[in-house]
DSSP file (Angstrom, degrees, kcal/mol; ACC not computed):
  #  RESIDUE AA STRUCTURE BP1 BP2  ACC     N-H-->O    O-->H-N    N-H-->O    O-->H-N    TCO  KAPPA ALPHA  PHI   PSI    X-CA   Y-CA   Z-CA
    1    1 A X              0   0    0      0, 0.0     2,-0.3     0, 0.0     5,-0.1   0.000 360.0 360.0 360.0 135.1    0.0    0.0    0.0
    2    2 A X  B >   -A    5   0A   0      3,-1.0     3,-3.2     1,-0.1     0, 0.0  -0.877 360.0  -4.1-128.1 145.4    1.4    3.6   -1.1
    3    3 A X  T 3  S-     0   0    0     -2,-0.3    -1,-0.1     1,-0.3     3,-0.1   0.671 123.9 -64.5  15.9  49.9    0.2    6.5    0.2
    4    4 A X  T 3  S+     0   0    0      1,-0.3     2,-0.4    -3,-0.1    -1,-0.3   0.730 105.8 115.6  80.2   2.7   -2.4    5.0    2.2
    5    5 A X  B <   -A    2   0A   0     -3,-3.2    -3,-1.0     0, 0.0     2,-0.3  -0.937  57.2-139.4-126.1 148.4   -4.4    3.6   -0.8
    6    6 A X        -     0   0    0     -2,-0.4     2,-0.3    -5,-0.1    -3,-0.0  -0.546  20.6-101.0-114.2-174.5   -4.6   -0.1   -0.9
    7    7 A X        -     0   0    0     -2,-0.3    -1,-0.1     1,-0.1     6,-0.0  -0.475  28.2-178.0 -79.4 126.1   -4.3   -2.2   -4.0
    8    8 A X        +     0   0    0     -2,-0.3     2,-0.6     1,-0.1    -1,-0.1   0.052  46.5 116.1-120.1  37.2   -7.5   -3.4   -5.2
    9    9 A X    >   -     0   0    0      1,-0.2     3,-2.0     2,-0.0     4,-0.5  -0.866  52.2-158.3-112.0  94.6   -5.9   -5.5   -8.2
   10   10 A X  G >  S+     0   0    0     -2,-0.6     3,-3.4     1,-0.3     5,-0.3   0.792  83.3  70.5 -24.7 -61.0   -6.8   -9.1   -7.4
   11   11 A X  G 3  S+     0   0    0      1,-0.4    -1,-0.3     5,-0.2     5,-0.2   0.747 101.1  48.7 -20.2 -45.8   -3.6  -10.4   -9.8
   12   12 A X  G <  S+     0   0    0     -3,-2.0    -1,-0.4     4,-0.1    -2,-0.2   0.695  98.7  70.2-101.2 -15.5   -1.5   -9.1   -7.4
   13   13 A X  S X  S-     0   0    0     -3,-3.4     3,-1.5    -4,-0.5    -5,-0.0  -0.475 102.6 -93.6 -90.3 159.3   -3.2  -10.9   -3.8
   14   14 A X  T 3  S+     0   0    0      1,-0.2     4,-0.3     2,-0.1    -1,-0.1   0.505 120.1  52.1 -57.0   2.7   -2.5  -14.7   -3.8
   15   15 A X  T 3>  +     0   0    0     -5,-0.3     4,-2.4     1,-0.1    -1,-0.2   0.152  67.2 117.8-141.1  32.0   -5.6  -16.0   -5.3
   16   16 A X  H <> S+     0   0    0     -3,-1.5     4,-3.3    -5,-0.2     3,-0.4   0.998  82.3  46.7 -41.8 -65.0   -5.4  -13.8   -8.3
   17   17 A X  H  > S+     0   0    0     -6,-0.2     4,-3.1     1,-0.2     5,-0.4   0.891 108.1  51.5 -49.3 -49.8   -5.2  -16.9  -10.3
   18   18 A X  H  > S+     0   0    0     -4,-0.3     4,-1.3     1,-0.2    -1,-0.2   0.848 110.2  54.1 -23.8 -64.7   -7.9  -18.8   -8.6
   19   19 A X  H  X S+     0   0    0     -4,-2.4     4,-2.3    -3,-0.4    -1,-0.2   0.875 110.9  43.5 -18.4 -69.0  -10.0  -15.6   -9.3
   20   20 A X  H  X S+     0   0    0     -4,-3.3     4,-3.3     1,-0.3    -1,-0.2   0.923 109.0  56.8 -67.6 -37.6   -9.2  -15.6  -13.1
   21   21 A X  H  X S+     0   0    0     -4,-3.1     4,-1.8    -5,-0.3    -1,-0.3   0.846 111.9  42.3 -66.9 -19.8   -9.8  -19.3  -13.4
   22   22 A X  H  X S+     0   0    0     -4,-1.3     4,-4.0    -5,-0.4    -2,-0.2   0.933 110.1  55.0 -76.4 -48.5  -13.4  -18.9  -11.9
   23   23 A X  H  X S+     0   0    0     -4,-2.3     4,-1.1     1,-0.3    -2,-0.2   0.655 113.2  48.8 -64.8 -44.2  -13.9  -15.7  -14.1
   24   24 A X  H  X S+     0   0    0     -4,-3.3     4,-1.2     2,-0.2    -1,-0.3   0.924 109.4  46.6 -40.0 -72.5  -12.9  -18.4  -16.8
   25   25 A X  H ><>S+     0   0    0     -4,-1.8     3,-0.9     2,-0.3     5,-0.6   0.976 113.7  48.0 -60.9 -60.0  -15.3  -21.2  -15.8
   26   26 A X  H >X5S+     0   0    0     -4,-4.0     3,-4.2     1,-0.3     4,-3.5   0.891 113.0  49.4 -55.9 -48.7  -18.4  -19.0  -15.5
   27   27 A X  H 3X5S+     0   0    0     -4,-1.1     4,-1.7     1,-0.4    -1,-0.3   0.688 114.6  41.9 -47.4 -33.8  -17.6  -17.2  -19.0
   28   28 A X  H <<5S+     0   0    0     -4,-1.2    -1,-0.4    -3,-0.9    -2,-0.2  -0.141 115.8  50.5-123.3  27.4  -17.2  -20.4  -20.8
   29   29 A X  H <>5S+     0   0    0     -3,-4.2     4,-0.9    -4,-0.4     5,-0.2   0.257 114.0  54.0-108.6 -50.4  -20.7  -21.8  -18.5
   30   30 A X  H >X<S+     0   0    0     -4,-3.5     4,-3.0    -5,-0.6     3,-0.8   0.970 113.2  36.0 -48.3 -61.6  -22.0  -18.4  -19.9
   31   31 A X  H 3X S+     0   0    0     -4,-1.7     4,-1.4    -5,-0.3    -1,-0.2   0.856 116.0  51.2 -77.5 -32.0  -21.2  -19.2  -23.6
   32   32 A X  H 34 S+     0   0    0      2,-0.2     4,-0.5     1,-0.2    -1,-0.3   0.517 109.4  51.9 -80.3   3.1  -22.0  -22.6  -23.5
   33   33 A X  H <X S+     0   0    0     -4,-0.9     4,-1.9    -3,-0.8    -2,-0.2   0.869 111.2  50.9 -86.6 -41.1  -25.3  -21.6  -21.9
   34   34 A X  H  X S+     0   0    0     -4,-3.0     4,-0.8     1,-0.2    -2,-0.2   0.798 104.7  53.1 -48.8 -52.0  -25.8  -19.2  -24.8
   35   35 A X  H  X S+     0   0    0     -4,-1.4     4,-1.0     2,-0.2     5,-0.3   0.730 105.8  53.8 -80.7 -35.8  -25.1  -21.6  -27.6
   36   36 A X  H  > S+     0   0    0     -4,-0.5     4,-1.4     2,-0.2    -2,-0.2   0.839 112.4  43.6 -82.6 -36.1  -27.8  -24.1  -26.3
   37   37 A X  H  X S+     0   0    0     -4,-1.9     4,-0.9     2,-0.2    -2,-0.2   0.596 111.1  55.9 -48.1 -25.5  -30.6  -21.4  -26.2
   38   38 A X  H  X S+     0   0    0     -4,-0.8     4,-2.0    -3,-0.2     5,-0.2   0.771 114.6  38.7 -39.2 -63.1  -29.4  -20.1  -29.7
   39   39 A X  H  X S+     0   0    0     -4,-1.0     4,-3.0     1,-0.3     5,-0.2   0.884 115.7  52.0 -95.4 -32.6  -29.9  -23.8  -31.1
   40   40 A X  H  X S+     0   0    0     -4,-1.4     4,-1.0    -5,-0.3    -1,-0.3   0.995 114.6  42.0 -45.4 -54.4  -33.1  -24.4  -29.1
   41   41 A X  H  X S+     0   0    0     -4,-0.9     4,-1.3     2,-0.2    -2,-0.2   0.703 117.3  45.4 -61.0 -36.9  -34.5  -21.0  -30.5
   42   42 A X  H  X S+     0   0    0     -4,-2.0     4,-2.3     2,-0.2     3,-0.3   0.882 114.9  53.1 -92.9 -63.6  -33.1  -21.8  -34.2
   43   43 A X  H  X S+     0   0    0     -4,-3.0     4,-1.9     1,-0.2    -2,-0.2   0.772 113.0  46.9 -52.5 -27.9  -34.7  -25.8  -33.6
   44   44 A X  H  X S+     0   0    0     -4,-1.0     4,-0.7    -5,-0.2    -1,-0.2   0.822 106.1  50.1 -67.3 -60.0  -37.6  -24.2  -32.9
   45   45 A X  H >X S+     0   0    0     -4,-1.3     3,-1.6    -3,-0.3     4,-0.5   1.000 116.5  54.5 -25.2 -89.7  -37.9  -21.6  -35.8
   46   46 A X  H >< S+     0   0    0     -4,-2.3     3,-1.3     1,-0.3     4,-0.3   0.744 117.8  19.2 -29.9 -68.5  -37.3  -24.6  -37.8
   47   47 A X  H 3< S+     0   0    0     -4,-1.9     3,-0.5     1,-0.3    -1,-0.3   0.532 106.2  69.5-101.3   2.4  -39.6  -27.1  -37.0
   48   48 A X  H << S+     0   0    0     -3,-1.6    -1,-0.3    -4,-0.7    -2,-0.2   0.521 104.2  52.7 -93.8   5.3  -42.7  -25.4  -35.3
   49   49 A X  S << S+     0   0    0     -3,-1.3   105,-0.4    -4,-0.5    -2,-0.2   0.351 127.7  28.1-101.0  -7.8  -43.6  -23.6  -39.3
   50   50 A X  S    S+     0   0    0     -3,-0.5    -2,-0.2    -4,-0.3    -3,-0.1  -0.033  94.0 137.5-154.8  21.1  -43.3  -27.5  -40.4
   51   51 A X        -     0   0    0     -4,-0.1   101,-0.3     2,-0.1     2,-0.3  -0.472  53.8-127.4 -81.6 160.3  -44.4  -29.5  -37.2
   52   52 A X  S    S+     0   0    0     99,-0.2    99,-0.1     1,-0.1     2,-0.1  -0.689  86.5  56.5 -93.4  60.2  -46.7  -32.5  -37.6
   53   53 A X  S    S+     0   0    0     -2,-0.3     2,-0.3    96,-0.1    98,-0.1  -0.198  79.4  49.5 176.5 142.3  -48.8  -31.5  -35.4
   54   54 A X  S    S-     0   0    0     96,-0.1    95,-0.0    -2,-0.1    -6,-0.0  -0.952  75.2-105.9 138.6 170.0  -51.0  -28.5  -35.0
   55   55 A X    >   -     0   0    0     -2,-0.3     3,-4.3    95,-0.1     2,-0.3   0.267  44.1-179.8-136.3  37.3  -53.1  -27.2  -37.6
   56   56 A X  T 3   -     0   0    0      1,-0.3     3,-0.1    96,-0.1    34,-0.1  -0.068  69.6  -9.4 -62.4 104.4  -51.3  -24.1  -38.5
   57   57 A X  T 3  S+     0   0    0      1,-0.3    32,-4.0    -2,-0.3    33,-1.0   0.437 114.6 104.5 100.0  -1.7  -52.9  -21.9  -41.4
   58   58 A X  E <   -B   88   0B   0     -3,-4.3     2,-0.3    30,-0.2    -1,-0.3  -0.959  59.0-154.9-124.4 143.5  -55.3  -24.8  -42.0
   59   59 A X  E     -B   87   0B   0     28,-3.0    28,-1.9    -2,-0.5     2,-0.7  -0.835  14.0-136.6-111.2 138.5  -59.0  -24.7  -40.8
   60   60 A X  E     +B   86   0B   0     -2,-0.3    26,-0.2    26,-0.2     3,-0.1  -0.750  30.7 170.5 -69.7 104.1  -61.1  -27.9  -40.1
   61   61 A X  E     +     0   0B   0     24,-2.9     2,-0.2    -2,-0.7    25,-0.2   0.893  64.1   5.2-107.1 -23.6  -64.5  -27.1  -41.8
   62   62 A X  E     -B   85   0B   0     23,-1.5    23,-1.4     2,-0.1     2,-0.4  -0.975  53.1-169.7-160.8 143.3  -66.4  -30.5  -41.6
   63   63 A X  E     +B   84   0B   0     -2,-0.2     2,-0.3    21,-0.2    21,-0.2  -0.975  22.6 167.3-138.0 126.3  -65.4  -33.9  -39.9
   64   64 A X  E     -B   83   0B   0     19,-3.7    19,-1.8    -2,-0.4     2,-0.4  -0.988  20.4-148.7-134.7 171.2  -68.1  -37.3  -41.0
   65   65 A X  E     -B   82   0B   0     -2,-0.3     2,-0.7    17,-0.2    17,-0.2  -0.942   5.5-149.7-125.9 138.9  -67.5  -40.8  -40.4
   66   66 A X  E     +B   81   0B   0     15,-3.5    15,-2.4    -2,-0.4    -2,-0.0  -0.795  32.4 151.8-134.0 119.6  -68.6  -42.9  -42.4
   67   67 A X        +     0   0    0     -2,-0.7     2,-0.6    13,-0.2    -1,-0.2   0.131  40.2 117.0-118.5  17.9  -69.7  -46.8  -41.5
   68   68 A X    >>  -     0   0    0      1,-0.1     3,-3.8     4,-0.0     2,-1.3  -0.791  61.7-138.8-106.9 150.9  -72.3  -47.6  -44.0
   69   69 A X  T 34 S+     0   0    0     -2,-0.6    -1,-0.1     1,-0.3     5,-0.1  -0.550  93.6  75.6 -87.6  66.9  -70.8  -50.7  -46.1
   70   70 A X  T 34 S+     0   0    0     -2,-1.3    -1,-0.3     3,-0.0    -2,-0.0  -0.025 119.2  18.7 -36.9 -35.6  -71.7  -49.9  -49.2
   71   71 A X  T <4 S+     0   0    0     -3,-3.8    -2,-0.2    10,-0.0    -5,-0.1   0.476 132.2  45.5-123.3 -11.4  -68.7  -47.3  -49.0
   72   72 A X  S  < S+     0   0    0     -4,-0.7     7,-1.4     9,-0.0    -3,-0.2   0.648  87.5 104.5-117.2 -23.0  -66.8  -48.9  -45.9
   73   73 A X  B     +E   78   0C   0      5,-0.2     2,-0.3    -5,-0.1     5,-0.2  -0.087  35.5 176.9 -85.0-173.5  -66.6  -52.4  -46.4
   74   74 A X  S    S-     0   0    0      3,-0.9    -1,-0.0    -2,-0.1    -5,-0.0  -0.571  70.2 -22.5-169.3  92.8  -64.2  -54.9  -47.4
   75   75 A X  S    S-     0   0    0     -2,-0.3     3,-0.1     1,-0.3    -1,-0.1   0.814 126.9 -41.1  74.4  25.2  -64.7  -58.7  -47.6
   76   76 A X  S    S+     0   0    0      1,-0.2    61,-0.7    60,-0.1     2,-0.4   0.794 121.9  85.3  87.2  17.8  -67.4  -58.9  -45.4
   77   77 A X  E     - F   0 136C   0     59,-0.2    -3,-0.9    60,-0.1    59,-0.2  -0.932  69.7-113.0-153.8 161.5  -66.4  -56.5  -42.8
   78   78 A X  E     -EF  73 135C   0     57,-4.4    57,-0.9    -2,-0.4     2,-0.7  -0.428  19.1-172.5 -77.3 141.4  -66.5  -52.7  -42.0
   79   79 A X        -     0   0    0     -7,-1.4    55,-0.1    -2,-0.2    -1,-0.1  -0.864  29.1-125.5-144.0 100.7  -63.6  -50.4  -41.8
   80   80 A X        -     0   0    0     -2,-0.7    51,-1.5    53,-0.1     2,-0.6   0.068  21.5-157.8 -10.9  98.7  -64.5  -47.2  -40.7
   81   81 A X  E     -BC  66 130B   0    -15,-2.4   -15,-3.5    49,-0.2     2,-0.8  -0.786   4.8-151.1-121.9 170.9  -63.6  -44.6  -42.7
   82   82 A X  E     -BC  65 129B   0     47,-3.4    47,-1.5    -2,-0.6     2,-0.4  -0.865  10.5-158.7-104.5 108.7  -63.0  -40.7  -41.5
   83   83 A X  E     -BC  64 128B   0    -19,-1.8   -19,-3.7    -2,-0.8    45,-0.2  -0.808   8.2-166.5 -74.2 138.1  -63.7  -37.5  -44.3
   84   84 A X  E     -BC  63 127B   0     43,-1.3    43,-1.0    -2,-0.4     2,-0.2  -0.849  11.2-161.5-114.9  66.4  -62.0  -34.0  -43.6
   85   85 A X  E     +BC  62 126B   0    -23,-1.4   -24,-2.9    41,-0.2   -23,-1.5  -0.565  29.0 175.3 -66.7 126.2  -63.1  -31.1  -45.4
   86   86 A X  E     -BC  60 125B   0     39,-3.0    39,-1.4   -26,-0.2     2,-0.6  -0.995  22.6-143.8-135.7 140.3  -60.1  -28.6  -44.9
   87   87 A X  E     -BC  59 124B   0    -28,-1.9   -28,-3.0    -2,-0.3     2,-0.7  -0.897  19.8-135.0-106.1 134.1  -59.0  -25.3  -45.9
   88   88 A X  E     +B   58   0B   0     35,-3.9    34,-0.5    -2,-0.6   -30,-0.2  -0.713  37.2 168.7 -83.7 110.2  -55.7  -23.8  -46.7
   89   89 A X        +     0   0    0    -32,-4.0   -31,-0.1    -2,-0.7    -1,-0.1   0.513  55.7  81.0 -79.9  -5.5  -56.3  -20.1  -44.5
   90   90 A X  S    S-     0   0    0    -33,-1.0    32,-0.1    -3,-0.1     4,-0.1  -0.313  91.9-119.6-108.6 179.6  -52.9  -19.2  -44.7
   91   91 A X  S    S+     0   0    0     30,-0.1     2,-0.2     2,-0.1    -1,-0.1  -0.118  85.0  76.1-135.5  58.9  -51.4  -17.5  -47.7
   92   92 A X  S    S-     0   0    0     27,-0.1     2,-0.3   -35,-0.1    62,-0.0  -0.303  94.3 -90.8 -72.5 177.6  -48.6  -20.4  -48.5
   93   93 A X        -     0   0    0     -2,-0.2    27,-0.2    61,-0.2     2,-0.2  -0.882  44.7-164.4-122.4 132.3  -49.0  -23.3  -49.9
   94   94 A X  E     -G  119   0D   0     25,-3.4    25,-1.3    -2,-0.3     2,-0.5  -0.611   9.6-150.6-123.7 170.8  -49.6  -25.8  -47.4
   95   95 A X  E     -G  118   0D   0     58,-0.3    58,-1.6    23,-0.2     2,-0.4  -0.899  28.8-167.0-138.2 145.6  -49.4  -30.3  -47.7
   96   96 A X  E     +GH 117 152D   0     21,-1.3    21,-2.0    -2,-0.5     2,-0.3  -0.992  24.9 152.6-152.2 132.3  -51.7  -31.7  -45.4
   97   97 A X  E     - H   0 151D   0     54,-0.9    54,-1.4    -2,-0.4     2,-0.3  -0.950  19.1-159.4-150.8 168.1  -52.5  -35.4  -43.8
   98   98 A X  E     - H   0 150D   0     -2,-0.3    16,-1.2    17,-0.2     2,-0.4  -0.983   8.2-135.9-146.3 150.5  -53.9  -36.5  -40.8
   99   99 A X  E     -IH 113 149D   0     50,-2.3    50,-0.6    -2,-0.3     2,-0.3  -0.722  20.3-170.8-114.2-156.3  -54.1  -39.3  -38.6
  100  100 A X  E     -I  112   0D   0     12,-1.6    12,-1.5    -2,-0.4     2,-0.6  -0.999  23.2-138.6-161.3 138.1  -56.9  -40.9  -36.7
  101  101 A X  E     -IH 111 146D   0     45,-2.4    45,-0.8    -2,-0.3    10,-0.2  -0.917  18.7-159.8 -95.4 116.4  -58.2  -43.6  -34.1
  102  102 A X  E     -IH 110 145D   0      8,-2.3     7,-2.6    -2,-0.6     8,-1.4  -0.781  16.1-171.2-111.7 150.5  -61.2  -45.5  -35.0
  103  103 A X  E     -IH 108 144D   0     41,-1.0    41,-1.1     5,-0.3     2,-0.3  -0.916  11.7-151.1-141.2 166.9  -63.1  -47.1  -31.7
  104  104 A X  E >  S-IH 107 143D   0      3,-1.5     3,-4.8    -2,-0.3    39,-0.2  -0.960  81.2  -9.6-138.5 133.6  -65.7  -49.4  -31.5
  105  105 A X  T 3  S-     0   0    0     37,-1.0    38,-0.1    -2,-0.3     3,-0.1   0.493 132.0 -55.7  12.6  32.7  -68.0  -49.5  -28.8
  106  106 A X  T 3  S+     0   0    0      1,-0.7    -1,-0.3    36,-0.3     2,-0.2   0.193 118.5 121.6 101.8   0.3  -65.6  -47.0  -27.3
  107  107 A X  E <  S-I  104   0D   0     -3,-4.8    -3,-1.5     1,-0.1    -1,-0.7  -0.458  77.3-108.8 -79.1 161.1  -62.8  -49.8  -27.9
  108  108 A X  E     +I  103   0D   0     -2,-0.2    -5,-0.3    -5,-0.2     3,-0.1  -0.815  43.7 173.5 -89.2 133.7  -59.9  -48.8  -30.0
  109  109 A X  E     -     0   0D   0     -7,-2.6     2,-0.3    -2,-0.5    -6,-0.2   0.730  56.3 -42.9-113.4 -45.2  -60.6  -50.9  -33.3
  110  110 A X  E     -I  102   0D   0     -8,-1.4    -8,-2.3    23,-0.1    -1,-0.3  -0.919  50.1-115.3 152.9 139.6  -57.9  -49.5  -35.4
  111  111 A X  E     -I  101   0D   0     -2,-0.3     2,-0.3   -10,-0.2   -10,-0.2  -0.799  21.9-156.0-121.0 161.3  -56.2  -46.7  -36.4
  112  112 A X  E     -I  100   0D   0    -12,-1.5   -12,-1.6    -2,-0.3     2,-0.3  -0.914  12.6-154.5-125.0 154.8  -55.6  -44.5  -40.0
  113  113 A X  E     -I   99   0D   0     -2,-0.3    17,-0.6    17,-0.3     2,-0.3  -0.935  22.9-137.3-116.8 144.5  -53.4  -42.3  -41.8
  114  114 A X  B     -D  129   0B   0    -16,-1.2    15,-0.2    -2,-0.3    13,-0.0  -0.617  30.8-102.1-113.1 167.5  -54.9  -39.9  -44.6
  115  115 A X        -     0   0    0     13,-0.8     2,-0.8    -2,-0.3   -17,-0.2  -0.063  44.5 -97.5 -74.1-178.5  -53.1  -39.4  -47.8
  116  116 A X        -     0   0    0    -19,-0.1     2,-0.3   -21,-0.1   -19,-0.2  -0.942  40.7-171.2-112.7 123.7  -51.1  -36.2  -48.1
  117  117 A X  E     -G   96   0D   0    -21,-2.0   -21,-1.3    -2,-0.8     2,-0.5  -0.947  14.2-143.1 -94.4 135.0  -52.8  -33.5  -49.9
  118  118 A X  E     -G   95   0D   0     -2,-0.3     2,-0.6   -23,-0.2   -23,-0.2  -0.832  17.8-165.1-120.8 126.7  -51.2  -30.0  -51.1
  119  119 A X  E     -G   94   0D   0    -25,-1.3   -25,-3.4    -2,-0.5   -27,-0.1  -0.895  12.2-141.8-122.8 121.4  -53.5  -26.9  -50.9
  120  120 A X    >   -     0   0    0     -2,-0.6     3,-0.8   -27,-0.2     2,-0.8  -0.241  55.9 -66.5 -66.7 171.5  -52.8  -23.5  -52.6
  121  121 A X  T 3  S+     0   0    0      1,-0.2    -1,-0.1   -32,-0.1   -32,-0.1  -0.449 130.1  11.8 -43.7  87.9  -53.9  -20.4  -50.5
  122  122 A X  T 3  S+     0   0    0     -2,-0.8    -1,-0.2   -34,-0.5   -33,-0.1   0.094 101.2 133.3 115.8 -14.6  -57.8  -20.4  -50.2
  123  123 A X    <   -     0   0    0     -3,-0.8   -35,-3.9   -36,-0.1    -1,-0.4  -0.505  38.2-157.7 -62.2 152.1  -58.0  -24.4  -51.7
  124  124 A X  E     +C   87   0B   0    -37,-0.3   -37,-0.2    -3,-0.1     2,-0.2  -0.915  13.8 175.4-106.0-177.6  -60.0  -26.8  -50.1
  125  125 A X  E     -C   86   0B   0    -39,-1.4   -39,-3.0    -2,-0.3     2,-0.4  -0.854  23.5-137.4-137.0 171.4  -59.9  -30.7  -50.1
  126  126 A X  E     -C   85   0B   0    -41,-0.3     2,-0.3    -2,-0.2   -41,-0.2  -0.991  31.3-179.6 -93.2 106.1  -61.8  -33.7  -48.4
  127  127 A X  E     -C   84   0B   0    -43,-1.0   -43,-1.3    -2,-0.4     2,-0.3  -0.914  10.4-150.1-135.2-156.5  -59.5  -36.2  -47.5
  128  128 A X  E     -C   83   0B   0     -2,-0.3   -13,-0.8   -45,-0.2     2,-0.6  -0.840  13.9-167.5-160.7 137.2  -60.0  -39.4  -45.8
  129  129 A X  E     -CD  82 114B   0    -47,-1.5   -47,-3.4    -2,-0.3     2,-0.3  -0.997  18.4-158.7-133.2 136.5  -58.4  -41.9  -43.5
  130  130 A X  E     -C   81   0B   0    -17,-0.6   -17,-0.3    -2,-0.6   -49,-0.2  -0.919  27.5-101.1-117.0 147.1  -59.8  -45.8  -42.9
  131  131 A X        -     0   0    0    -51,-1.5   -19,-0.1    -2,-0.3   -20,-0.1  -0.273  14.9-142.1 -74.6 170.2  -59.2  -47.9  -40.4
  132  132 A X  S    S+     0   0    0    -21,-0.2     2,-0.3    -2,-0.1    -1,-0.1   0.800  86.8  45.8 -84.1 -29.2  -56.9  -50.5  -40.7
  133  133 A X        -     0   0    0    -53,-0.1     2,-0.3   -22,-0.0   -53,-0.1  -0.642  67.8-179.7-110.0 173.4  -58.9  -52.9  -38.7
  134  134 A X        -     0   0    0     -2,-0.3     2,-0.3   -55,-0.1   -55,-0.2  -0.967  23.6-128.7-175.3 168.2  -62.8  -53.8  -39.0
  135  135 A X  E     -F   78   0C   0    -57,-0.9   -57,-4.4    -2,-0.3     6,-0.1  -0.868  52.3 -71.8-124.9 125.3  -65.7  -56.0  -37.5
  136  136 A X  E     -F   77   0C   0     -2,-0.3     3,-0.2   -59,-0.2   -59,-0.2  -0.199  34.4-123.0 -39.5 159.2  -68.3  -58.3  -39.8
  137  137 A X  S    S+     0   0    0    -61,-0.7    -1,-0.1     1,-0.2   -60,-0.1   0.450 109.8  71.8 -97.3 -32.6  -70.4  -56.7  -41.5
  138  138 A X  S    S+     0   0    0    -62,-0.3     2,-0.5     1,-0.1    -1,-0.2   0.873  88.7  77.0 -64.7 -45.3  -72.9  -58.8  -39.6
  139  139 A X  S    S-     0   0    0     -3,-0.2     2,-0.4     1,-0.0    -1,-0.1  -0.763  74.3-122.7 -81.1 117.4  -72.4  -56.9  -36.1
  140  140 A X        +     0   0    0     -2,-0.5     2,-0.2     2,-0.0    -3,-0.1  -0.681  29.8 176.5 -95.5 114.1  -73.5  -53.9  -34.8
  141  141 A X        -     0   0    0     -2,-0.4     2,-0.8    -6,-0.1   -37,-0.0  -0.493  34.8-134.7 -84.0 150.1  -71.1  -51.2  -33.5
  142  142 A X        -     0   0    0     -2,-0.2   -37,-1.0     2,-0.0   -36,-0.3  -0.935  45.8-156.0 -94.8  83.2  -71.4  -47.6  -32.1
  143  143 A X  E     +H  104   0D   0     -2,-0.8   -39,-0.2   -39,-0.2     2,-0.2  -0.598  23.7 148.1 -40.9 118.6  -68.4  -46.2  -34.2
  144  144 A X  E     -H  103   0D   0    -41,-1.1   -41,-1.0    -2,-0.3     2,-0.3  -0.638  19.5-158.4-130.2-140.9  -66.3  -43.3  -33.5
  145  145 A X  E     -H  102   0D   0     -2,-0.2     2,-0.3   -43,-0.2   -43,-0.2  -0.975  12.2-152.1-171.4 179.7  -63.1  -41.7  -33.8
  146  146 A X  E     -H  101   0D   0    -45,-0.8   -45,-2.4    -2,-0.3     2,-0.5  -0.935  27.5-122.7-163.7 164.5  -60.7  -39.3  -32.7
  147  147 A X  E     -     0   0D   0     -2,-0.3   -47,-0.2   -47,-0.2     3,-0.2  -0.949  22.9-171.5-126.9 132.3  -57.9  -37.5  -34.7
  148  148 A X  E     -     0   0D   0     -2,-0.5     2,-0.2     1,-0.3   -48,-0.2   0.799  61.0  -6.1 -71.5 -46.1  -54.6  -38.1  -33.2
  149  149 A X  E     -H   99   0D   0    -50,-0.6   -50,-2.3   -96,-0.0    -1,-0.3  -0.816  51.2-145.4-149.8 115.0  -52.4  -36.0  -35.0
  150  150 A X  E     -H   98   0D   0    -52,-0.3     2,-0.5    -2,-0.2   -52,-0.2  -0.549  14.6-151.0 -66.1 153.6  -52.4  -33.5  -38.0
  151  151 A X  E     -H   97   0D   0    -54,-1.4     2,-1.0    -2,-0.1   -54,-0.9  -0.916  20.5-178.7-120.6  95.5  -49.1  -33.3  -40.2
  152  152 A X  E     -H   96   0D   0     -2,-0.5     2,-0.8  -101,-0.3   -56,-0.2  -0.758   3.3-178.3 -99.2 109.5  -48.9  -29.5  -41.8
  153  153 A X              0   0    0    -58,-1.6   -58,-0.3    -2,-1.0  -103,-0.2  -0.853 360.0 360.0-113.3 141.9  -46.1  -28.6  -44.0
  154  154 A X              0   0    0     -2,-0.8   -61,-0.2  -105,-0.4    -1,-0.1   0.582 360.0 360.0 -64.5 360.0  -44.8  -25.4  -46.0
């Protein structure tokens, strides 16, 4: 200490280094904290404009199901199938699928995937998923359904 003023330069007290090597750790805790929020934010960007699921920029206008076998069977038994009337809201061009859960008497019967359709700005389409599985034709079900996931892409 010189004229009564004292040295406030950690480098120069014994545990400068200590100091700097901490001063070290957190900055490089800092930047590696940074770089994983960065790539979160950037994964994020990416795939929530192109996520499967969600219905972004497309509108659901009319959901039927359809069990009478004239249009649903196959070899003597019924396989549900689900129509989707949809609209592209958004003003891209959007590809569109969906899937689906078919139940029977509140059992899960089978599940479907609908073909992929691509819809200019303002199109719609119907499209359609069947279930995979089915009951004779002979038996009588209370059909429904649920849809499990939409797939939207740019």
């Amino acid at each position: 200490m010189e004229n009564g003023t004292e040295n406030k330069n950690p480098a120069t007290h014994g545990n400068g280094s200590a100091h700097a090597v901490a001063t070290a750790k957190r900055k490089h805790i800092m930047i590696i904290a940074a770089v994983c929020l960065i790539s979160v934010v950037v994964i994020m960007a990416i795939a929530i404009p192109n996520c499967e699921g969600g219905t972004q920029g497309i509108e659901v206008i009319s959901e039927t199901l359809v069990t009478a076998p004239y249009y649903a069977a196959i070899n003597g038994y019924l396989y549900p199938i689900l129509l989707v009337k949809v609209k592209n809201t958004s003003n891209t061009t959007k590809t569109v699928s969906f899937e689906a859960n078919f139940y029977a008497d509140g059992n899960l019967l089978g599940s479907g995937l609908s073909d992929f359709v691509t819809l200019a700005p303002g199109d719609e389409a119907i499209i359609k998923a069947q279930s995979d599985k089915g009951y004779l034709l002979l038996r009588s079900h209370e059909y429904t359904y649920k849809i499990t996931q939409w797939k939207v892409y740019s």
